[in-house]
VOGU-3710 file (C-alpha; in Angstrom, 3 decimals, decimal comma):
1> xxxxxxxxxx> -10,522/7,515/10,847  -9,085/7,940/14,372  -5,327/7,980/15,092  -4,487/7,352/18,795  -0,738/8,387/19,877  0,091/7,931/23,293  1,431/11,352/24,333  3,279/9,823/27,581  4,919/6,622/25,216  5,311/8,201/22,033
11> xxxxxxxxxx> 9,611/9,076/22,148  9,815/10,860/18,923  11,934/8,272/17,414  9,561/8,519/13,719  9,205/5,213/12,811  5,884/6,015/12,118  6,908/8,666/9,423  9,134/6,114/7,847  7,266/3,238/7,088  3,659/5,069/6,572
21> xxxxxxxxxx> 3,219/5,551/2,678  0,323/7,826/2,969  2,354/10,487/4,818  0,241/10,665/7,322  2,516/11,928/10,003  4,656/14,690/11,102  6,906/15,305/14,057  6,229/18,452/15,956  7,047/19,677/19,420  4,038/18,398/21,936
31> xxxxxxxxxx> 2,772/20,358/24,789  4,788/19,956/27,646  1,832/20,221/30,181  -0,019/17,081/28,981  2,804/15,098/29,925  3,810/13,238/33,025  7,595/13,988/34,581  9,167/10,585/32,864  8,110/11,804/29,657  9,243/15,525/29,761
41> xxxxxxxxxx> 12,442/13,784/30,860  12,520/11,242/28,254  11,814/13,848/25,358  15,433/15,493/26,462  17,195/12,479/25,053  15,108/11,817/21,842  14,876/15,199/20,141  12,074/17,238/22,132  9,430/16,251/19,607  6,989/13,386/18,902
51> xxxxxxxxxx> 4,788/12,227/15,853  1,642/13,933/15,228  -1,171/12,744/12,778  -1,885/15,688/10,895  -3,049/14,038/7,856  -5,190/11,456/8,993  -7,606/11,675/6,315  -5,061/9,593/4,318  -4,588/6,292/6,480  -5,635/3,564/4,607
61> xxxxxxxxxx> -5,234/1,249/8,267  -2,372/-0,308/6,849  -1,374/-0,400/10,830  2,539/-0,167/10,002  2,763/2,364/12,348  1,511/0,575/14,996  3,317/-2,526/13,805  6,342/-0,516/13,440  6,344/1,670/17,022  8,835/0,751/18,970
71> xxxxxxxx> 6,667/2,283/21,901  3,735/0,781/21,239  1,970/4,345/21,014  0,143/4,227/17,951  -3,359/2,856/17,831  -6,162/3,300/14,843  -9,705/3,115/14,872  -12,056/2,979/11,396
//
């Protein structure tokens, strides 16, 4: 199972962690390096952290986080 989120579209704004009900998410603090100057600016206003899959041994594919990303940053692979 392969969890793709878009470091420079992901906002932080955990709609993933809401509507996944495998709890396969968590929002952390990212790296700052790995990210262009839009999104080091844009993490100021949402919180200075973005969703992380640190359980993705538990996605089923449901794909309600990507349904549910407002961002469209979220993309699975089997």
């Amino acid at each position: 199972m392969k969890i793709i989120i878009d470091r420079n579209e992901c906002e932080g704004k955990a709609s993933c962690l809401e509507v996944c009900p495998e709890d396969v998410f968590e929002m952390k603090k990212p790296d700052r390096k790995d990210l262009t100057l839009l999104s080091r600016i844009k993490m100021k206003f949402h919180g200075e952290k973005q969703a992380f899959a640190v359980r993705p041994e538990n996605c089923t594919l449901c794909q309600l986080c990507v349904e549910n990303c407002p961002e469209g940053a979220i993309l699975t692979e089997a």
